[in-house]
MMTF fields as JSON, N, C-alpha, C and O atoms, coordinates in Angstrom:
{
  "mmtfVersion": "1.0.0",
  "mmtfProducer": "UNKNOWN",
  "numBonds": 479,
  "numAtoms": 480,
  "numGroups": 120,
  "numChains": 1,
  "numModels": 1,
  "chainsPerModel": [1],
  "groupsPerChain": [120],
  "chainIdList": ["A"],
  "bondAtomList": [4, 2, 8, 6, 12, 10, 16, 14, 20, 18, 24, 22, 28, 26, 32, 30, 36, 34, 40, 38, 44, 42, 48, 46, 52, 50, 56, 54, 60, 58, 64, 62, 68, 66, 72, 70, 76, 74, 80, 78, 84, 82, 88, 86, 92, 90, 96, 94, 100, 98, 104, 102, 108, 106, 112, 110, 116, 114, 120, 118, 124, 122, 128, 126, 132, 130, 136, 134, 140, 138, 144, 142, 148, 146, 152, 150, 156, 154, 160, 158, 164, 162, 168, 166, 172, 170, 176, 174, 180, 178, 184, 182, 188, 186, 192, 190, 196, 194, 200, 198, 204, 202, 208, 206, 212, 210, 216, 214, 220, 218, 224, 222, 228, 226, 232, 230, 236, 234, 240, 238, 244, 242, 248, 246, 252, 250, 256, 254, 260, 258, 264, 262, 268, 266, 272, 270, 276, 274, 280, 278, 284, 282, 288, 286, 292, 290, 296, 294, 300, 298, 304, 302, 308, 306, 312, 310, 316, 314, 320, 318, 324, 322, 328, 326, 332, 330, 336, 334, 340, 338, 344, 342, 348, 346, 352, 350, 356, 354, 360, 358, 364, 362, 368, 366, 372, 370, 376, 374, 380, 378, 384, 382, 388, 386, 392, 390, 396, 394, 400, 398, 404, 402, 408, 406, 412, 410, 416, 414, 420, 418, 424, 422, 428, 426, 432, 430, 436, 434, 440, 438, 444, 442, 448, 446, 452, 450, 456, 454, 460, 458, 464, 462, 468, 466, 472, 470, 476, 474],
  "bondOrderList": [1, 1, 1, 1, 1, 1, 1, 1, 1, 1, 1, 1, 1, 1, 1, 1, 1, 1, 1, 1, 1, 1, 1, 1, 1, 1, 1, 1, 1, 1, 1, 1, 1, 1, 1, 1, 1, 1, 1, 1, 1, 1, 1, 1, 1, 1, 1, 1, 1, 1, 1, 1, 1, 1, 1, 1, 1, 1, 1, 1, 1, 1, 1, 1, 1, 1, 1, 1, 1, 1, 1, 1, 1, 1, 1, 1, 1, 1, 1, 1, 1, 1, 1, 1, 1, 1, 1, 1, 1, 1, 1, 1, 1, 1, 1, 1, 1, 1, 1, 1, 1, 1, 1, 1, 1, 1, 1, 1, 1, 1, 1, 1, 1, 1, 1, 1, 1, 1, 1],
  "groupList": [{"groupName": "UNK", "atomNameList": ["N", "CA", "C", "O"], "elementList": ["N", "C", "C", "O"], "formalChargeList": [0, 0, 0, 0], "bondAtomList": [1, 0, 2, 1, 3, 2], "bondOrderList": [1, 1, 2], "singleLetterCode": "X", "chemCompType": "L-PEPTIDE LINKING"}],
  "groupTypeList": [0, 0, 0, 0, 0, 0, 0, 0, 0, 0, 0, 0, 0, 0, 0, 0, 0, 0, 0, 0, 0, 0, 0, 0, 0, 0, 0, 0, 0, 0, 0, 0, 0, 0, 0, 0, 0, 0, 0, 0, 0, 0, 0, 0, 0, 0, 0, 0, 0, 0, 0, 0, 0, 0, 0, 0, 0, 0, 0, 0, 0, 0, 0, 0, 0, 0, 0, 0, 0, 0, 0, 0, 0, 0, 0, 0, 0, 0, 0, 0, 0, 0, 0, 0, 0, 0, 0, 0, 0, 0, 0, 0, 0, 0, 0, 0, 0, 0, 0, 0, 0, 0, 0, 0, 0, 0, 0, 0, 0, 0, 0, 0, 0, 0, 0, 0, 0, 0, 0, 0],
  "groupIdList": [1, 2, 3, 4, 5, 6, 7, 8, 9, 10, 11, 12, 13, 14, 15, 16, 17, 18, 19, 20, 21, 22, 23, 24, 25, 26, 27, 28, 29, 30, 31, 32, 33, 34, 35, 36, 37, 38, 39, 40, 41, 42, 43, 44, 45, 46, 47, 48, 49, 50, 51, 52, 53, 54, 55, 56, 57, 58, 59, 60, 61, 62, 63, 64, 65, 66, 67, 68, 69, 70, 71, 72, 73, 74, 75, 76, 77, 78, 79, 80, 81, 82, 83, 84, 85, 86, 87, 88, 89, 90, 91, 92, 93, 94, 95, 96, 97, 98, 99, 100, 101, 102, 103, 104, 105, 106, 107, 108, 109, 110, 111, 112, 113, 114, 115, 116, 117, 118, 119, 120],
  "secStructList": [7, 7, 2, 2, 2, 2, 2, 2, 2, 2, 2, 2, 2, 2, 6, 6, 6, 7, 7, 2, 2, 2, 2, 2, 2, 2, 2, 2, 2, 2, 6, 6, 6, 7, 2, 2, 2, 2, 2, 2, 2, 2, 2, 2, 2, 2, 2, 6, 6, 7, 2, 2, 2, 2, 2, 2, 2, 2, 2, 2, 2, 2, 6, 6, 6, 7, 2, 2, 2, 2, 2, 2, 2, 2, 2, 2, 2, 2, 2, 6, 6, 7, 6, 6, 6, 2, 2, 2, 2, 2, 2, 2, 2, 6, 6, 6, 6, 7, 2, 2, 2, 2, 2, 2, 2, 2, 2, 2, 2, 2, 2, 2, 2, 2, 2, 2, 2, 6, 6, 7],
  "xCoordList": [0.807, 0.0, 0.85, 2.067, 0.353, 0.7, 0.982, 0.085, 2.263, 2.857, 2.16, 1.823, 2.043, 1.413, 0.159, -0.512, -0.317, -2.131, -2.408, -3.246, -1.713, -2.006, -1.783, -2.726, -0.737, -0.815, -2.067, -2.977, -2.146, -2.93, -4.698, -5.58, -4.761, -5.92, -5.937, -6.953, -4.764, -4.95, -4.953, -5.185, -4.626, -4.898, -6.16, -6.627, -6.678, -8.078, -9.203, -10.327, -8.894, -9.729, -9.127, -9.949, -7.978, -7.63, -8.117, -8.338, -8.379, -9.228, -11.082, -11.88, -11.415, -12.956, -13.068, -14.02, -12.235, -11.608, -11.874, -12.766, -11.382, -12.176, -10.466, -9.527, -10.3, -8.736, -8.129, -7.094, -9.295, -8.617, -8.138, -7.266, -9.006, -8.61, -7.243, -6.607, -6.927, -6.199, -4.553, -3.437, -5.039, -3.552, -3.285, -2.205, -4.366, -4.305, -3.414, -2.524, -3.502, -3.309, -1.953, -1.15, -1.986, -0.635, 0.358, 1.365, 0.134, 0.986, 1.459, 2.607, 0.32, 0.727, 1.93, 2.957, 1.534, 2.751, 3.812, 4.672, 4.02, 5.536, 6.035, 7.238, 5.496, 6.2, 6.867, 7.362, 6.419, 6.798, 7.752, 8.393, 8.063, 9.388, 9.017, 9.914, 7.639, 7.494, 7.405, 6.587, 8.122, 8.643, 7.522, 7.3, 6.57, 5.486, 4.643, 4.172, 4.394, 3.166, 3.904, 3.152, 4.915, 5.831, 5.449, 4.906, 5.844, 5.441, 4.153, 3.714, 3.423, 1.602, 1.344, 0.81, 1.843, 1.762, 1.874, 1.018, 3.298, 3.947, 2.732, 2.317, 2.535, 1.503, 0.071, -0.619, -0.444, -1.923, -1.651, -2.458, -0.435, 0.095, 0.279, 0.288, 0.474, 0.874, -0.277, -0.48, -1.185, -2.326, -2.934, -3.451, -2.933, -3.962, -3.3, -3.735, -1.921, -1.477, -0.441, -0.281, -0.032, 0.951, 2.42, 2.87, 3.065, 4.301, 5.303, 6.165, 5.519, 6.381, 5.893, 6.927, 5.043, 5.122, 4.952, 4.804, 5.06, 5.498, 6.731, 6.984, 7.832, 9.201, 9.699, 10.271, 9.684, 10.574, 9.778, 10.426, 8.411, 8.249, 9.131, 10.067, 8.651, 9.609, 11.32, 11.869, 11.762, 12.882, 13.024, 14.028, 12.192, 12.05, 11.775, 12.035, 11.068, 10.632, 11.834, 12.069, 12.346, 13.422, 14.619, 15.011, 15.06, 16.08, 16.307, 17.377, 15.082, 14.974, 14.078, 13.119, 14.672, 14.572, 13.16, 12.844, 12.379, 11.752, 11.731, 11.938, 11.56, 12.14, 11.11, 11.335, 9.699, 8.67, 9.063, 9.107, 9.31, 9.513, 10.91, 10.87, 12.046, 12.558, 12.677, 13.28, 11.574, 10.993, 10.185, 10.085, 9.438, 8.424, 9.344, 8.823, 10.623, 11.374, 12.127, 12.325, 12.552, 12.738, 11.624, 11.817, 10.328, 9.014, 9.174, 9.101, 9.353, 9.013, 10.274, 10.135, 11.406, 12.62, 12.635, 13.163, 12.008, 11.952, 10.95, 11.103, 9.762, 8.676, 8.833, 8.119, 10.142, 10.848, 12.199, 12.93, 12.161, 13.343, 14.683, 15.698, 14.896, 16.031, 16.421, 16.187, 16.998, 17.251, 18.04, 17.887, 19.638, 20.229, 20.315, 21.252, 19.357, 18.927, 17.967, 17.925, 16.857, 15.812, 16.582, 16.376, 17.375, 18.122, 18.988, 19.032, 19.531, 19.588, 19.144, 19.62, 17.949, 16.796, 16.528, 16.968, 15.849, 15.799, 16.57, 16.021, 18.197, 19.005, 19.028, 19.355, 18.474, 18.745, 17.683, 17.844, 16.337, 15.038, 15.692, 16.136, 15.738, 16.325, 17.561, 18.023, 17.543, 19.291, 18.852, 19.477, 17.28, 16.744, 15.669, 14.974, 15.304, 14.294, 13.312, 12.222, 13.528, 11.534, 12.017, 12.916, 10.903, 11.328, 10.919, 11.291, 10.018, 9.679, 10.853, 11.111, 11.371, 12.855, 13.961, 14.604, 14.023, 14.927, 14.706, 15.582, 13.258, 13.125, 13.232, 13.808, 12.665, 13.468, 14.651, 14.888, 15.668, 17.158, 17.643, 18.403, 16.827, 16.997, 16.623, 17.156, 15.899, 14.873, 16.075, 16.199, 16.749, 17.639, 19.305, 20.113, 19.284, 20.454, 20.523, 21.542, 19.72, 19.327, 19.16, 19.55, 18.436, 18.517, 19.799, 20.163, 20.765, 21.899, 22.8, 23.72, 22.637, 23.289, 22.935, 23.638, 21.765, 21.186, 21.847, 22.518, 21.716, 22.07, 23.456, 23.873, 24.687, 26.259, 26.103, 26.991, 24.658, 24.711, 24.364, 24.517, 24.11, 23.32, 24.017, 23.6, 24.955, 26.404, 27.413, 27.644, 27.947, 28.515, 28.146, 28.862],
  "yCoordList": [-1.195, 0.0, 1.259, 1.135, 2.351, 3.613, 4.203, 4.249, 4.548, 5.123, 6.609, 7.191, 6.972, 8.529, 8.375, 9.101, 7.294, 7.091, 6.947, 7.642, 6.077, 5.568, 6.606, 6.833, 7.29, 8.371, 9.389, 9.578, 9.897, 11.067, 10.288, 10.896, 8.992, 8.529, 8.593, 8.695, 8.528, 8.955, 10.164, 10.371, 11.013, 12.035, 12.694, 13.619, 12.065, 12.294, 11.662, 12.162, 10.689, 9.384, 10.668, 10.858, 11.246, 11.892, 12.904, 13.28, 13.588, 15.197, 14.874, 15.782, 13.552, 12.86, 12.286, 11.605, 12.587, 11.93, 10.481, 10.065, 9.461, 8.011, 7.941, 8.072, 7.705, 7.63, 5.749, 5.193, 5.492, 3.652, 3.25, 2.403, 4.174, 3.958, 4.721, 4.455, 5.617, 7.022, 6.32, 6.519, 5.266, 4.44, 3.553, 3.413, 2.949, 1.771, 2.425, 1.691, 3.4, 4.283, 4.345, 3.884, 5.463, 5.898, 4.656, 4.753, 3.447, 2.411, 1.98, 1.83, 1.819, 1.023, 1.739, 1.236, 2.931, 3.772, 4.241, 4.768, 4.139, 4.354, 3.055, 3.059, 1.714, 0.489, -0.086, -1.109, 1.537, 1.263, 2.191, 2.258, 3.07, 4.269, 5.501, 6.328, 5.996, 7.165, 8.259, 8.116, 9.033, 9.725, 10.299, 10.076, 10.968, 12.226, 11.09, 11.238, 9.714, 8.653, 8.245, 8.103, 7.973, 7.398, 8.334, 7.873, 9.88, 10.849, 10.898, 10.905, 10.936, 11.268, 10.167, 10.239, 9.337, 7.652, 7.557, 7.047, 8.206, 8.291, 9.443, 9.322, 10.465, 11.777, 11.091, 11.54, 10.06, 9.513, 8.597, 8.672, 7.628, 7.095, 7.499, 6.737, 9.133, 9.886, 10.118, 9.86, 10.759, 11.351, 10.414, 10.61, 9.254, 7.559, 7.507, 6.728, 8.276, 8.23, 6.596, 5.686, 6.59, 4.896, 5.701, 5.508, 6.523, 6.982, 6.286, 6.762, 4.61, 3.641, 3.505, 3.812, 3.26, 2.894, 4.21, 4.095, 5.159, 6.35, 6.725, 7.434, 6.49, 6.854, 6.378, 7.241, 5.175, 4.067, 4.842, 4.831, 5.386, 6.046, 7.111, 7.142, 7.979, 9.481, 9.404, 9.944, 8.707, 8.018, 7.602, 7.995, 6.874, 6.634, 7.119, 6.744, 8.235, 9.366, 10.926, 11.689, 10.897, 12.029, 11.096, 11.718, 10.119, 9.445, 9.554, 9.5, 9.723, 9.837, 10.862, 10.912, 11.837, 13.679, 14.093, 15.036, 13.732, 14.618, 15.626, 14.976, 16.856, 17.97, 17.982, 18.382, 17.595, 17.553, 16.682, 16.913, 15.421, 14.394, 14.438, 14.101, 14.787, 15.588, 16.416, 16.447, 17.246, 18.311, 17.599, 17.88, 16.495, 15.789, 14.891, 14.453, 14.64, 13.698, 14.467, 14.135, 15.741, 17.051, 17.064, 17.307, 16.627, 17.182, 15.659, 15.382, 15.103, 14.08, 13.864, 14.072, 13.472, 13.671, 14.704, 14.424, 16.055, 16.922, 16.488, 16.591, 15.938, 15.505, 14.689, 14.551, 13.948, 12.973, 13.431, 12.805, 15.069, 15.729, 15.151, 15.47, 14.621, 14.073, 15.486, 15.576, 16.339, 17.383, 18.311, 19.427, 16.914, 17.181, 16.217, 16.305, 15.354, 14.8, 15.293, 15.249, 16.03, 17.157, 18.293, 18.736, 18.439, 19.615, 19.469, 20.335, 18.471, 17.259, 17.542, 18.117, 16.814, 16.929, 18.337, 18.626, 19.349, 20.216, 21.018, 21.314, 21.193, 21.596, 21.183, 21.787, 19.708, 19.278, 19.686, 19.787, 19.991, 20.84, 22.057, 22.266, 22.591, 24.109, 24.587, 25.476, 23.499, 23.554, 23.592, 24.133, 22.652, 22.32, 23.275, 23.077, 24.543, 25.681, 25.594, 26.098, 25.006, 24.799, 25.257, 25.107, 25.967, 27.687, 27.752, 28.565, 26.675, 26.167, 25.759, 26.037, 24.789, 23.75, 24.985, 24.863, 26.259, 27.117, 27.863, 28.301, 28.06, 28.885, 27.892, 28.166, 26.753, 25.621, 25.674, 25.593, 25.894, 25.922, 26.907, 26.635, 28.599, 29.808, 29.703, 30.407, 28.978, 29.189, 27.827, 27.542, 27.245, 26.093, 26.898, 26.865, 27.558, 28.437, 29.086, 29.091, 29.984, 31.21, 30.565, 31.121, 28.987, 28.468, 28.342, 28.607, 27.884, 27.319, 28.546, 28.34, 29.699, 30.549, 31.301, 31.94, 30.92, 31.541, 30.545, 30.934, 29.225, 28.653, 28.671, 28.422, 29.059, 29.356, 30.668, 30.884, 32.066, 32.813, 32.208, 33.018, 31.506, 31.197, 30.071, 29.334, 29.995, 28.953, 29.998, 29.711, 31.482, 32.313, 33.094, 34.001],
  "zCoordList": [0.0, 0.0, 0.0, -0.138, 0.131, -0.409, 1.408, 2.249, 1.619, 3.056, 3.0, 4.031, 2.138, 2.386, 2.58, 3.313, 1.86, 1.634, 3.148, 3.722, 3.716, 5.278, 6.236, 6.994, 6.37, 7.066, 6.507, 7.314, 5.493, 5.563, 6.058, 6.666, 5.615, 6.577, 8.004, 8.691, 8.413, 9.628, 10.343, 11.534, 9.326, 9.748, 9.559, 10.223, 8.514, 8.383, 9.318, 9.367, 9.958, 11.07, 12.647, 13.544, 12.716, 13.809, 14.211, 15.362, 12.797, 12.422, 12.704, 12.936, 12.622, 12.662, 14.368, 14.749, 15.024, 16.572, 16.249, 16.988, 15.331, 14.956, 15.503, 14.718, 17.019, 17.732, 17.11, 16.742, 17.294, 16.739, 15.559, 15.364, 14.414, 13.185, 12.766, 11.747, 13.622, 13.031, 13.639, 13.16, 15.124, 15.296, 14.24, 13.666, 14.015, 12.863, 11.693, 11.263, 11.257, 10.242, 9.977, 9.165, 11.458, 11.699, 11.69, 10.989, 12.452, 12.727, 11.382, 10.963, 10.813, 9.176, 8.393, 7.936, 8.381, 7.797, 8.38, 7.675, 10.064, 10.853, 10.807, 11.065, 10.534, 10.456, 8.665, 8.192, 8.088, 6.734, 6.688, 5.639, 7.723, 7.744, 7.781, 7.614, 8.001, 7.662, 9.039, 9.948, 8.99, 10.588, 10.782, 11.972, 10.326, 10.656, 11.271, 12.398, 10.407, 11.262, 12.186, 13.15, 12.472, 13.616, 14.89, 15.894, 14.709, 15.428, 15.699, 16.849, 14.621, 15.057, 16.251, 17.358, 15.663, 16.524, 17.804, 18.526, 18.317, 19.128, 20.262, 21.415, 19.2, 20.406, 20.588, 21.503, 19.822, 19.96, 21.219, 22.146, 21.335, 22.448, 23.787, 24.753, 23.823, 24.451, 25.202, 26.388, 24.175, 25.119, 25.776, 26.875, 25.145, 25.98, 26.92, 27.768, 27.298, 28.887, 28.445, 29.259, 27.417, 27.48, 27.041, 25.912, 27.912, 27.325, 27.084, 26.345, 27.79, 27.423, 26.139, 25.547, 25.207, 24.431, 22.885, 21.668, 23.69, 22.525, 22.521, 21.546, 23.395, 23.477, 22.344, 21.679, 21.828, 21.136, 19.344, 18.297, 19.454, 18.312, 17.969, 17.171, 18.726, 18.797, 18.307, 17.346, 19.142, 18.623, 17.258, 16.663, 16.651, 15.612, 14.41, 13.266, 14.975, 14.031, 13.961, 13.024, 15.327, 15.492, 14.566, 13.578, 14.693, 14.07, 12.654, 12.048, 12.195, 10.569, 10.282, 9.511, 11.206, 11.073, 11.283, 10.558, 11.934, 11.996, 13.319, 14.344, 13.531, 14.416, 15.151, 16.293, 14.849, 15.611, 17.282, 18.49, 16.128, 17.397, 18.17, 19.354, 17.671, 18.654, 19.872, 20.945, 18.995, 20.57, 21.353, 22.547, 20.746, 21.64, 22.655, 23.681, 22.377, 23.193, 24.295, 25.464, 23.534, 24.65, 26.188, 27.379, 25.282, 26.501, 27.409, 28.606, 26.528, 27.464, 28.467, 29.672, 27.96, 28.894, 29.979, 31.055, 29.742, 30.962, 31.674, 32.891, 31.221, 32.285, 33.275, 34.268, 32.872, 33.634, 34.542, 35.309, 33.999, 35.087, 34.249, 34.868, 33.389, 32.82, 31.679, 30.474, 32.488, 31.794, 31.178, 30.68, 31.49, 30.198, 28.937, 28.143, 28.804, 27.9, 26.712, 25.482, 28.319, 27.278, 26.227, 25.097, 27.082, 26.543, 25.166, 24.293, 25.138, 24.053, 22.54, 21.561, 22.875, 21.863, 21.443, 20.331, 22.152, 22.684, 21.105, 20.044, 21.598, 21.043, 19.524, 18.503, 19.816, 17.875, 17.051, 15.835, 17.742, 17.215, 16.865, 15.736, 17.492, 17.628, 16.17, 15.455, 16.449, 15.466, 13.732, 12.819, 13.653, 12.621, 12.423, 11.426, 13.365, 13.062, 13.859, 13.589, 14.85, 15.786, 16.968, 17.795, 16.662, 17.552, 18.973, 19.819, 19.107, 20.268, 21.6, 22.771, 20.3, 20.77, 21.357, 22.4, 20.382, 20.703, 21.782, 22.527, 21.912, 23.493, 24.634, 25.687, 24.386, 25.789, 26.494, 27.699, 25.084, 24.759, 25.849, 26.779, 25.454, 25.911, 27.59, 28.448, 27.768, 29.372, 30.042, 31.233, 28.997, 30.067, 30.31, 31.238, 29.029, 29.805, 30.351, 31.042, 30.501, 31.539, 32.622, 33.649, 32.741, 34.613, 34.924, 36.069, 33.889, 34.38, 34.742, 35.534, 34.279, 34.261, 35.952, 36.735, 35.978, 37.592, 38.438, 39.394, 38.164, 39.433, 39.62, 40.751, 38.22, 38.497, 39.246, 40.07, 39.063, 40.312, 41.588, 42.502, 41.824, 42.895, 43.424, 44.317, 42.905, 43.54, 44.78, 45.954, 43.855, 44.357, 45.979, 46.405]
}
C-alpha cells in the first residue's frame, strides 16, 4: 500500500476523533518508515497516557529527522526531570528551526546561568 495514503488517513480518522482507526493508520505507515506517522503515533500514544510505548516512536521518528519528534522527546525527557537529555533533543530541534525547541534551549540556559549565580 501507499505510506502517504495511510498516514494522511490517519490524519483524516484523527481530524474525525475516529482515535482507533487514526492508530491503525498511523501504525501502518511508521512500520513502513514514515517519521510524521511514527510521530503522530507516538503523540496519539501519548495522550492515551501509554508513554512507554510512545518513546521508542519518537525516537524513531526524530532518528529519521523529523524535528517535531525531537521536541516531543525534549518534553518528554523533561517531564521525567532528565534534563540534560531534554536539553539534548531540545538543542537538535532548535538547530533544525523549531522555535519552540529554541526557546526551551533559551529558558535552560538562563537556569543554568542563575544557578552558576546562585552557587557564588
Amino acid at each position: 500500500g501507499d505510506v502517504n495514503g495511510a498516514y494522511n488517513l490517519g490524519l483524516l480518522c484523527a481530524a474525525q476523533d475516529r482515535t482507533p482507526q487514526a492508530e491503525q493508520w498511523y501504525r501502518r505507515a511508521a512500520y513502513a518508515g514514515h517519521r510524521e506517522a511514527a510521530n503522530a503515533l507516538a503523540v496519539l500514544l501519548l495522550q492515551a497516557g501509554d508513554h512507554t510505548g510512545a518513546e521508542p516512536w519518537f525516537s524513531k521518528a526524530a532518528e529519521a529527522g523529523s524535528v517535531d519528534a525531537a521536541f516531543n522527546l525534549g518534553i518528554l525527557h523533561a517531564g521525567r526531570d532528565e534534563d540534560r537529555t531534554a536539553l539534548g533533543w531540545y538543542q537538535r530541534a532548535a538547530a533544525a528551526g523549531h522555535t519552540d525547541a529554541a526557546l526551551q534551549v533559551a529558558m535552560a540556559l538562563l537556569r543554568d546561568g542563575e544557578d552558576r549565580e546562585a552557587e557564588r
